[in-house]
C-alpha positions as CSV (number, residue, x, y, z in Angstrom):
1,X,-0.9,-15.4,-25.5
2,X,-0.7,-15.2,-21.7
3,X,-3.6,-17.4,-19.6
4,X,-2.9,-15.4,-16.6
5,X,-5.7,-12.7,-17.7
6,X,-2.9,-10.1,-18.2
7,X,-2.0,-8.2,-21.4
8,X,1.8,-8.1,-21.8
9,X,2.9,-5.1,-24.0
10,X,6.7,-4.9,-25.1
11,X,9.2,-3.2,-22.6
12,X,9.6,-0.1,-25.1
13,X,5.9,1.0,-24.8
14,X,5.0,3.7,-22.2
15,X,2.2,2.0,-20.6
16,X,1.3,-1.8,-19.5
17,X,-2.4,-3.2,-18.6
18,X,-3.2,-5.9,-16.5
19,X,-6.6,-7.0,-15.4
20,X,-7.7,-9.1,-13.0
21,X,-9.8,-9.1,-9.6
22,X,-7.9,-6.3,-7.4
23,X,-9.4,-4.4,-4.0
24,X,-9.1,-1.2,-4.4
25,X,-10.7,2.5,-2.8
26,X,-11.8,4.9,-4.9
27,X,-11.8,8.1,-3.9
28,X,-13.8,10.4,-5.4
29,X,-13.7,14.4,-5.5
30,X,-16.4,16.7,-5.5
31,X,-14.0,20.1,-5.2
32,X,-10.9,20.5,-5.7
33,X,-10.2,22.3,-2.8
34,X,-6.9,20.3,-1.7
35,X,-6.9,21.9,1.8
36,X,-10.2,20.4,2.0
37,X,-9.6,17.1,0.6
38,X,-6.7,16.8,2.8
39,X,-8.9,17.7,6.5
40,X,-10.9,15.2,5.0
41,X,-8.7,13.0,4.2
42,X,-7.4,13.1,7.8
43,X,-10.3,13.0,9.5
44,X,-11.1,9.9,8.3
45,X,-7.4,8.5,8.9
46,X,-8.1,9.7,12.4
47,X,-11.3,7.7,12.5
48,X,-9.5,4.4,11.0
49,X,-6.0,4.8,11.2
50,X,-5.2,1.9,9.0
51,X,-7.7,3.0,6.6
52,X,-5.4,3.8,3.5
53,X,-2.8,1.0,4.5
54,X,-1.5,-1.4,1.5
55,X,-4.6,-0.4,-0.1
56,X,-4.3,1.0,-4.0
57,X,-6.7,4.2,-4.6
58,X,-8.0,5.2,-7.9
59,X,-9.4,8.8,-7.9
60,X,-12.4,9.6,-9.2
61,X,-12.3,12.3,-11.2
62,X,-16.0,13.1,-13.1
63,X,-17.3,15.2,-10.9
64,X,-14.7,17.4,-11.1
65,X,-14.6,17.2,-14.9
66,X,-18.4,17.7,-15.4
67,X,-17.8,21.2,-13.4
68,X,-15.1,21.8,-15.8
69,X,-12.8,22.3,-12.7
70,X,-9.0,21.2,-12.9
71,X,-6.6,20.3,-10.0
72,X,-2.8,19.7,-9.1
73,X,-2.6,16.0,-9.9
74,X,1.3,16.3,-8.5
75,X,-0.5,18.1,-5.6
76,X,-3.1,15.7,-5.3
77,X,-0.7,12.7,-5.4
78,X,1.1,14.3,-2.3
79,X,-1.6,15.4,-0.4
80,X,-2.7,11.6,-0.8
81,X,0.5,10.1,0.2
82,X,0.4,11.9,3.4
83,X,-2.1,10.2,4.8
């Protein structure tokens, strides 16, 4: 049993957790409008431009889900990466 905190799965399995303290942003959508989430998205990179820099995101998703509204995740992904 690993003491590092991880769990260690076998390298045929699809997926691998690890825990552990991380910093991360969430981001978390209210529309999913992606022209609007990217001028916000950039406004706030204007503000702070090293605001997204080496820093993991996880996105938020509920609202979106309690609204029963879907989105682009592939779209999504690049609209994040642009900034």
């Amino acid at each position: 049993m690993p003491t590092d905190g991880a769990v260690h799965v076998s390298s045929n399995n699809a997926v691998e957790l690890k825990g552990g303290m991380y910093t991360f942003l969430s981001l978390r959508l209210h529309t999913n409008d992606l022209d609007l989430i990217d001028a916000q998205l950039a406004d706030k990179v204007n503000q702070a431009p090293a605001f997204f820099d080496a820093t993991p995101v996880v996105v938020d998703l509920s609202v979106l889900e309690e609204r029963e509204q879907t989105l682009d995740g592939a779209a999504l992904l690049a609209c994040v990466r642009r900034h």
